[in-house]
N, CA, C and O atoms as CSV, one atom per row, in Angstrom:
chain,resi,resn,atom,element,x,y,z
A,1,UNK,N,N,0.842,-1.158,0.000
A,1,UNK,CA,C,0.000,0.000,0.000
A,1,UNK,C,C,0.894,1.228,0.000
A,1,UNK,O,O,2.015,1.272,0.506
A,2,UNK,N,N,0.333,2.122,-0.561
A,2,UNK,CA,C,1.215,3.595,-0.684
A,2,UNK,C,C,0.551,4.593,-0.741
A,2,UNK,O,O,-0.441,4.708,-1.462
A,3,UNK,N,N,1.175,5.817,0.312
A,3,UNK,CA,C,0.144,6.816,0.489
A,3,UNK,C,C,0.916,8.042,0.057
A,3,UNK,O,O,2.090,7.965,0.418
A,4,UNK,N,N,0.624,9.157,-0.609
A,4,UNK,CA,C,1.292,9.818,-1.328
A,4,UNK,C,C,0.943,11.210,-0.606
A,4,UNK,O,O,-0.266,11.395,-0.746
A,5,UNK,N,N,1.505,12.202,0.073
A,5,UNK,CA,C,1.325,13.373,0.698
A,5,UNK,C,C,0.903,14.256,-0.740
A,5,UNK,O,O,1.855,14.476,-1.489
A,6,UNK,N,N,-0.055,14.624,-1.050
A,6,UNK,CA,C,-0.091,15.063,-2.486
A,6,UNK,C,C,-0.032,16.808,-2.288
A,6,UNK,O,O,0.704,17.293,-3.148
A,7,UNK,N,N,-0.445,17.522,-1.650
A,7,UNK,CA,C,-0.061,19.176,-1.155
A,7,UNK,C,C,0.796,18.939,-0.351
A,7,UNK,O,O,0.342,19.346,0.719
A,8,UNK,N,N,2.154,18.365,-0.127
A,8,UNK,CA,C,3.539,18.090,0.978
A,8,UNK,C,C,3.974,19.765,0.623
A,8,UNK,O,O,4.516,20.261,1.610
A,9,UNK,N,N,3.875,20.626,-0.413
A,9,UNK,CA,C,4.290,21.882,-0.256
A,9,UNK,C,C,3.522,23.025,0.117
A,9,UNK,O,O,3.966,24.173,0.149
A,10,UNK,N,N,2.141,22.618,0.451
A,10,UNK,CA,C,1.563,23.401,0.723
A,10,UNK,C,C,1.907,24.007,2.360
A,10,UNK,O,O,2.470,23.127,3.012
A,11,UNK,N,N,1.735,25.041,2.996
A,11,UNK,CA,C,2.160,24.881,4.463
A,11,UNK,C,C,0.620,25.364,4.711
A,11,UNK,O,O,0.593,25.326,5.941
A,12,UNK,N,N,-0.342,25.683,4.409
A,12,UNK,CA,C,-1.401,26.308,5.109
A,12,UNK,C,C,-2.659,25.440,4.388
A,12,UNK,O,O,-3.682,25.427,5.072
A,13,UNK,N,N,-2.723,24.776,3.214
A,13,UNK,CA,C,-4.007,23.864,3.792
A,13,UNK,C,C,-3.719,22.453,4.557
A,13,UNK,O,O,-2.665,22.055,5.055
A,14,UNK,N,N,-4.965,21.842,4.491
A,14,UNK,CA,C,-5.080,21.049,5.011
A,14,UNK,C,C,-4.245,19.415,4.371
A,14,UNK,O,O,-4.546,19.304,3.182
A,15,UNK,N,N,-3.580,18.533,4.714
A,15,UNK,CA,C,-2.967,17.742,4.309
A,15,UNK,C,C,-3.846,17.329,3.518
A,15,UNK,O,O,-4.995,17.556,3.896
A,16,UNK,N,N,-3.673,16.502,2.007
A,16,UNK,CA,C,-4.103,15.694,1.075
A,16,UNK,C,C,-3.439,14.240,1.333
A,16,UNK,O,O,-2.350,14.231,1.908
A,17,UNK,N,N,-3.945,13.173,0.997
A,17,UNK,CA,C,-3.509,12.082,0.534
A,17,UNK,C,C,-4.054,11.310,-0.358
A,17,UNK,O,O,-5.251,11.568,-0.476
A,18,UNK,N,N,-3.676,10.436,-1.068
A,18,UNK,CA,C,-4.005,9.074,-1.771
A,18,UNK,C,C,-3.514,8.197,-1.478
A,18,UNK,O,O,-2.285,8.186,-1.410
A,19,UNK,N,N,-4.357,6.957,-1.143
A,19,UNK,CA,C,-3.534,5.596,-0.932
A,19,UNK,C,C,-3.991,4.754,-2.195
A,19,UNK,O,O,-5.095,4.684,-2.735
A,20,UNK,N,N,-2.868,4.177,-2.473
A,20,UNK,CA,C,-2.718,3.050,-3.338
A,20,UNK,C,C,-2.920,1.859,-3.092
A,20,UNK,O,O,-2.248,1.751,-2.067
A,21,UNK,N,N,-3.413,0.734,-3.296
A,21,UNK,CA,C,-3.555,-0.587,-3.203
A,21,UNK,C,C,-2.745,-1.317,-3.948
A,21,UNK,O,O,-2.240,-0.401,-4.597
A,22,UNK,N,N,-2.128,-2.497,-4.433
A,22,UNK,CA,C,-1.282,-2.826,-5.323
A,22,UNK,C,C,-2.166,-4.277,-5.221
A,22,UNK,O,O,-2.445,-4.669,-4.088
A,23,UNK,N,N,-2.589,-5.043,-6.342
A,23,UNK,CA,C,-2.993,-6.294,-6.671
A,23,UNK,C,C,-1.899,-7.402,-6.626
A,23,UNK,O,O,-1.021,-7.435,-7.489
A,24,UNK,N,N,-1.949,-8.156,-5.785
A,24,UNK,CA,C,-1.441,-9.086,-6.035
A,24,UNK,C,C,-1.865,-10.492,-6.773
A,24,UNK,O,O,-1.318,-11.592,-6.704
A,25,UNK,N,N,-2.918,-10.116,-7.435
A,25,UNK,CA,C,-3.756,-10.873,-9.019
A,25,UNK,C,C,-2.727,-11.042,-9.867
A,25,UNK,O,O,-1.592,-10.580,-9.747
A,26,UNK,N,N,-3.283,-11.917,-10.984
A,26,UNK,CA,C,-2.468,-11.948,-12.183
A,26,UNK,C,C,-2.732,-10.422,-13.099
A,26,UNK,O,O,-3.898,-10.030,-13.050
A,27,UNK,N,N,-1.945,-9.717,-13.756
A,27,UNK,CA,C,-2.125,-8.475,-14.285
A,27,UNK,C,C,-3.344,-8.947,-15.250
A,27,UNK,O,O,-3.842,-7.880,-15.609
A,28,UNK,N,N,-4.227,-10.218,-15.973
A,28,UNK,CA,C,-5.193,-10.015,-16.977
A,28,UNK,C,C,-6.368,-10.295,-15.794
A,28,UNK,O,O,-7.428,-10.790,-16.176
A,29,UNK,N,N,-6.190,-9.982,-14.357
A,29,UNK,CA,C,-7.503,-10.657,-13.704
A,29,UNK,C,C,-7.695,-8.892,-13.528
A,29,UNK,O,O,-8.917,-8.961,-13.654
A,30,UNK,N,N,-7.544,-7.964,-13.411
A,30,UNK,CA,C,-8.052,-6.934,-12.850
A,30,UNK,C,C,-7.456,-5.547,-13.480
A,30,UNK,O,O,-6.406,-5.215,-14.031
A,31,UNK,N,N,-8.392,-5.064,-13.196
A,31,UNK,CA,C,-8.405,-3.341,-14.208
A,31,UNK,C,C,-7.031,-2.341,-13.113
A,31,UNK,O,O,-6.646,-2.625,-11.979
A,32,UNK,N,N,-6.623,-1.250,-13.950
A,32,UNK,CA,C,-6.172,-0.399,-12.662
A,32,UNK,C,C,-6.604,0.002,-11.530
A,32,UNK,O,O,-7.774,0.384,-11.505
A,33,UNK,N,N,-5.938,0.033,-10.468
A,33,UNK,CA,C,-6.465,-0.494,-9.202
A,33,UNK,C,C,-6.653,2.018,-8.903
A,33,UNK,O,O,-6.052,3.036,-9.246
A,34,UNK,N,N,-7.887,1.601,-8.087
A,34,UNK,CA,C,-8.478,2.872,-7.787
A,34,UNK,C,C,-7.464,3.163,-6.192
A,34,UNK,O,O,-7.018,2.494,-5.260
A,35,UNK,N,N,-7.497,4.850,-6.736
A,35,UNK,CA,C,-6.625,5.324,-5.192
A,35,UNK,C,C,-7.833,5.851,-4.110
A,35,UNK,O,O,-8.938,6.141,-4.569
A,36,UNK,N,N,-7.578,5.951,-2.732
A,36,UNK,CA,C,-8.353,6.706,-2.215
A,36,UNK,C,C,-8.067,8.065,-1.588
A,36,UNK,O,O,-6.962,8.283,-1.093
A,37,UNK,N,N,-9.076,9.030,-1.595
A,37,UNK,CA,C,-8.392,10.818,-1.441
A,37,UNK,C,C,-8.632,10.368,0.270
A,37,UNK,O,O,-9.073,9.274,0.623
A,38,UNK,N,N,-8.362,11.120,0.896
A,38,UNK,CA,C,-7.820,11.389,2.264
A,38,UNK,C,C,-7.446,12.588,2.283
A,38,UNK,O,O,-6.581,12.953,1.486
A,39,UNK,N,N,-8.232,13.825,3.558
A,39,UNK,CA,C,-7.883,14.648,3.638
A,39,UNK,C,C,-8.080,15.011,5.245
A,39,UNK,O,O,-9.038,14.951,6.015
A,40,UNK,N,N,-6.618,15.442,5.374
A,40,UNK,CA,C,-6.494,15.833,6.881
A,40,UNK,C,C,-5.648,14.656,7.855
A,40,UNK,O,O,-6.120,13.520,7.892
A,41,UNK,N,N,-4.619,14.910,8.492
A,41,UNK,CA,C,-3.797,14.140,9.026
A,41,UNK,C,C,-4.456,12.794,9.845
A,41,UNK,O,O,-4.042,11.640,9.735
A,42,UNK,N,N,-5.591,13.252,10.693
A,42,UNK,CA,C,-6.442,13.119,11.837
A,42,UNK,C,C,-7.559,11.587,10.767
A,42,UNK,O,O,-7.829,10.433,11.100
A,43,UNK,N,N,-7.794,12.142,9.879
A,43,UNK,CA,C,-8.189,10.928,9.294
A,43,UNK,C,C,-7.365,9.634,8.502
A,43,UNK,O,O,-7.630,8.433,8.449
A,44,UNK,N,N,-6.263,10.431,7.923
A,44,UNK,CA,C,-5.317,9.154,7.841
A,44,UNK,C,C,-5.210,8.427,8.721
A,44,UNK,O,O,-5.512,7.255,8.497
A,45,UNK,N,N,-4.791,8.763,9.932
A,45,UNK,CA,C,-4.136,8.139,10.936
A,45,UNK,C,C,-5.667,7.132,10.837
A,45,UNK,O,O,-5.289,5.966,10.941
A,46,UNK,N,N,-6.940,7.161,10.705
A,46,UNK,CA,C,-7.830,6.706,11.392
A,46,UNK,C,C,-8.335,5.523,10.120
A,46,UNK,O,O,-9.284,4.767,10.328
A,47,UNK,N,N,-7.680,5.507,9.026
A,47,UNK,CA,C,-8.151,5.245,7.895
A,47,UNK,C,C,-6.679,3.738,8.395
A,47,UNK,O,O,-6.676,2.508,8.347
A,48,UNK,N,N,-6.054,4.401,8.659
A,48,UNK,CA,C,-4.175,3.383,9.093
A,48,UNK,C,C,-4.892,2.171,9.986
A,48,UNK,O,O,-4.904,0.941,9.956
A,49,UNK,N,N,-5.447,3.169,10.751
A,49,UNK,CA,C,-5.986,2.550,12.101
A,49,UNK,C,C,-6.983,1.476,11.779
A,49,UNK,O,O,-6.736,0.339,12.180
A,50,UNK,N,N,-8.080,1.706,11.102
A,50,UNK,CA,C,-9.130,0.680,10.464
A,50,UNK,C,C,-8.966,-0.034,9.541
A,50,UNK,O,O,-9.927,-0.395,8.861
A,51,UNK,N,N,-7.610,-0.452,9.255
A,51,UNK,CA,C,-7.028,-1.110,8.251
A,51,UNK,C,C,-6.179,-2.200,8.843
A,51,UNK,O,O,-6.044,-3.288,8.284
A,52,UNK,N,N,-5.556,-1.856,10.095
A,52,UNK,CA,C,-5.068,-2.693,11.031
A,52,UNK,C,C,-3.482,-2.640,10.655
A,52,UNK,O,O,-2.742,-3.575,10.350
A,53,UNK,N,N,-3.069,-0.632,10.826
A,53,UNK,CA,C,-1.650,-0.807,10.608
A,53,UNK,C,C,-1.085,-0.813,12.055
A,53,UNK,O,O,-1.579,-0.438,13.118
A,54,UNK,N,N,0.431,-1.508,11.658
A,54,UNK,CA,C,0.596,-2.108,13.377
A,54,UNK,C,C,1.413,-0.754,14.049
A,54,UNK,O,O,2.163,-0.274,13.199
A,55,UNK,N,N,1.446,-0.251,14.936
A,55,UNK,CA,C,1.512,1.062,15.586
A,55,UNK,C,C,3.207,1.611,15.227
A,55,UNK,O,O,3.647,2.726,14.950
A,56,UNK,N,N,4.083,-0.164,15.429
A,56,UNK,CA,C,5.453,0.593,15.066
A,56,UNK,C,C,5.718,0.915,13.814
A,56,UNK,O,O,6.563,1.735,13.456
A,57,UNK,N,N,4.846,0.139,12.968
A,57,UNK,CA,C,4.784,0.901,11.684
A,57,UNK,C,C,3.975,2.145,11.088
A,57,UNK,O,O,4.263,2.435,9.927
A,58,UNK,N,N,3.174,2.782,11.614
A,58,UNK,CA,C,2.791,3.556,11.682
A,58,UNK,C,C,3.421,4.957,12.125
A,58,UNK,O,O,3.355,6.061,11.586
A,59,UNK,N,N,4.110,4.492,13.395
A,59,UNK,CA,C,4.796,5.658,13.781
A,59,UNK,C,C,6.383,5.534,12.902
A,59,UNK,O,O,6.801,6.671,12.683
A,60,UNK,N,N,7.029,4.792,12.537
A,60,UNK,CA,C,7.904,4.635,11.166
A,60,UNK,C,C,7.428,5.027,9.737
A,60,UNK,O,O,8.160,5.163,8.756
A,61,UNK,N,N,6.234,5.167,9.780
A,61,UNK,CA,C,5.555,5.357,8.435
A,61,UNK,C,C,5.536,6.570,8.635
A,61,UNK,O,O,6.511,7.262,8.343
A,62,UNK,N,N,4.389,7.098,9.190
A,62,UNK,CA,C,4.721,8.564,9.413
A,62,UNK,C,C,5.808,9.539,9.499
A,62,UNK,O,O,5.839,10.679,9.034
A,63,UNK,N,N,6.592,8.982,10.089
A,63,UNK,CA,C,7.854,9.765,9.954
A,63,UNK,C,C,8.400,10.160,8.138
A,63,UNK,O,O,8.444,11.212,7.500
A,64,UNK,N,N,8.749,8.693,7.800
A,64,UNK,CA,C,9.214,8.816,6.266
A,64,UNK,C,C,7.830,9.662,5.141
A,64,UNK,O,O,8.036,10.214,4.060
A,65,UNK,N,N,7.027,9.565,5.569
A,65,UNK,CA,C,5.797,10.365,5.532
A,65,UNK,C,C,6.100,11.261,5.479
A,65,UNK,O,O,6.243,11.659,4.322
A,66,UNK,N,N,6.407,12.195,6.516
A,66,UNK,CA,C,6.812,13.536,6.452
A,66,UNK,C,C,8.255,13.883,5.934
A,66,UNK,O,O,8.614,15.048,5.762
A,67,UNK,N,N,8.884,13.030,5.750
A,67,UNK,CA,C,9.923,13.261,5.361
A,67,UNK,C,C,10.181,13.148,3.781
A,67,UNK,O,O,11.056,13.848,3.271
A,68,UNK,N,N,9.389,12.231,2.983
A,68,UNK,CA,C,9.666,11.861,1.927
A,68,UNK,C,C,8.280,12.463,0.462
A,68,UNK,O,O,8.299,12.696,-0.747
A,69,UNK,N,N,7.116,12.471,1.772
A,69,UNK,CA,C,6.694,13.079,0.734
A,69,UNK,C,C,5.419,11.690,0.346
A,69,UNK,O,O,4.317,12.042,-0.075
A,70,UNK,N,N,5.714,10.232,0.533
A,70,UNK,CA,C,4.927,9.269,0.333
A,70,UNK,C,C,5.869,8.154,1.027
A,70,UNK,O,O,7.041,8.103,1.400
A,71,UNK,N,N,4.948,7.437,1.010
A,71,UNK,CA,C,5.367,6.123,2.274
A,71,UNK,C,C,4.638,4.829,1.716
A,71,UNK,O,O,3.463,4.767,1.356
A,72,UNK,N,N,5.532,3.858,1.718
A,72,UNK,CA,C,5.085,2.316,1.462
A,72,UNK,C,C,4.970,1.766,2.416
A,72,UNK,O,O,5.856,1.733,3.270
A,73,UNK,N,N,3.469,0.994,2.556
A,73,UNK,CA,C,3.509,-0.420,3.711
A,73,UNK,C,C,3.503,-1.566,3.158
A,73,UNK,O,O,2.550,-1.584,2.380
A,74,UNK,N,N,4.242,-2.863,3.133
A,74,UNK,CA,C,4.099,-3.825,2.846
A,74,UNK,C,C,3.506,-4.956,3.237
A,74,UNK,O,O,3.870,-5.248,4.376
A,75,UNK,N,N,2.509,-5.955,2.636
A,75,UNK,CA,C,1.797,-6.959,3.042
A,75,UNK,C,C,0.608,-6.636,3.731
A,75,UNK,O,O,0.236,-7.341,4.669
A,76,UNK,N,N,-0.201,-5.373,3.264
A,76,UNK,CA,C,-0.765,-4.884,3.905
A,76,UNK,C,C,-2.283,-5.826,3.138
A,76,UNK,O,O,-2.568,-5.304,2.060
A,77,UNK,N,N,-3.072,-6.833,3.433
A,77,UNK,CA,C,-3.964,-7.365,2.482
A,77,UNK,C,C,-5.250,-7.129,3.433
A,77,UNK,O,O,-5.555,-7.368,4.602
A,78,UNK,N,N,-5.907,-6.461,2.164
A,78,UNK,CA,C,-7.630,-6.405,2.519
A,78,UNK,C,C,-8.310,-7.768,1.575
A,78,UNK,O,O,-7.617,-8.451,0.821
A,79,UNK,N,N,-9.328,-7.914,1.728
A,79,UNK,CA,C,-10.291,-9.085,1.141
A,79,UNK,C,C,-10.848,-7.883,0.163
A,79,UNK,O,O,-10.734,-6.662,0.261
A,80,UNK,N,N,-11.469,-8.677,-0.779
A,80,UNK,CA,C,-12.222,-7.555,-2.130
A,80,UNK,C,C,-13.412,-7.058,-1.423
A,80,UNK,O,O,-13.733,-5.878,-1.557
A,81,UNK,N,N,-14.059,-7.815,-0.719
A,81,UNK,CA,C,-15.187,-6.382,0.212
A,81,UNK,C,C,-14.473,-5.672,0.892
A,81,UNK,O,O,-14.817,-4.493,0.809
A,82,UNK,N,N,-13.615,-5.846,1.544
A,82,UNK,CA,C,-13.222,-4.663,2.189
A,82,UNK,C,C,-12.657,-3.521,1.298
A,82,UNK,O,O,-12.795,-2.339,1.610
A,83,UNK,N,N,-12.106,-3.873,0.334
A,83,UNK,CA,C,-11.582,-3.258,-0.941
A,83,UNK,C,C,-12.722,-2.609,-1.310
A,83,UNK,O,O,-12.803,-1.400,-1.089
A,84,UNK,N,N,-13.988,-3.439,-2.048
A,84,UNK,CA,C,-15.299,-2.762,-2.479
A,84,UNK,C,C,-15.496,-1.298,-1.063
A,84,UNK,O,O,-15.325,-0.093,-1.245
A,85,UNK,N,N,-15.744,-1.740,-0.250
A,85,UNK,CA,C,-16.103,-0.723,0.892
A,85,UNK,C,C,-15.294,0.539,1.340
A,85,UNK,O,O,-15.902,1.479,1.852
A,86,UNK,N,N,-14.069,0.580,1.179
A,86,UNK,CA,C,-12.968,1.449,0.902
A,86,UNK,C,C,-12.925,2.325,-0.210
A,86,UNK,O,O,-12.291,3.376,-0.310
A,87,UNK,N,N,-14.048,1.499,-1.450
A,87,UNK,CA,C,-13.758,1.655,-2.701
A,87,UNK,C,C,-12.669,2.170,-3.470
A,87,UNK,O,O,-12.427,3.265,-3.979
A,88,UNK,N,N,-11.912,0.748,-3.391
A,88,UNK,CA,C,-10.649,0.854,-3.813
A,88,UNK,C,C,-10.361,-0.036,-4.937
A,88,UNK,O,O,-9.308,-0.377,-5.475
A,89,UNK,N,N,-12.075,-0.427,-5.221
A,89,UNK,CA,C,-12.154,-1.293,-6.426
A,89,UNK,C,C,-13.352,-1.570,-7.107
A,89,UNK,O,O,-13.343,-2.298,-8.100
């Protein structure tokens, strides 16, 4: 999964994000995979949280987060409803 700080230069609105999903399907089972917008720090964290990211990665994520601009989690697997419900697919 990958979440992309998308206004990282802005200093006065409100944080943006997109997270990415990555398929681990065969590339002819599924279309391009949909991002989701996220706006505001306070809901990422809560979006991390209901996804079941584990706290030391989170607080490691965040960091390179702010530092980099976008951040990868690995092995991060939802089921396709939870995907549908996220609509991230």
């Amino acid at each position: 999964m990958r979440v992309v700080w998308i206004n990282s230069n802005d200093t006065i609105a409100p944080p943006q994000y997109t997270v990415t999903f990555a398929c681990y399907e065969p590339p002819e089972e599924f279309d391009a995979q949909k991002s989701k917008a996220i706006v505001g720090e306070a809901e990422l964290l809560r979006f991390l949280y209901v996804i079941n990211i584990d706290a030391d990665d989170l607080k490691t994520g965040s960091r390179v987060l702010y530092e980099r601009g976008y951040v990868e989690f690995a092995n991060i697997v939802l089921s396709d409803e939870r995907l549908v419900n996220f609509d991230l697919r």
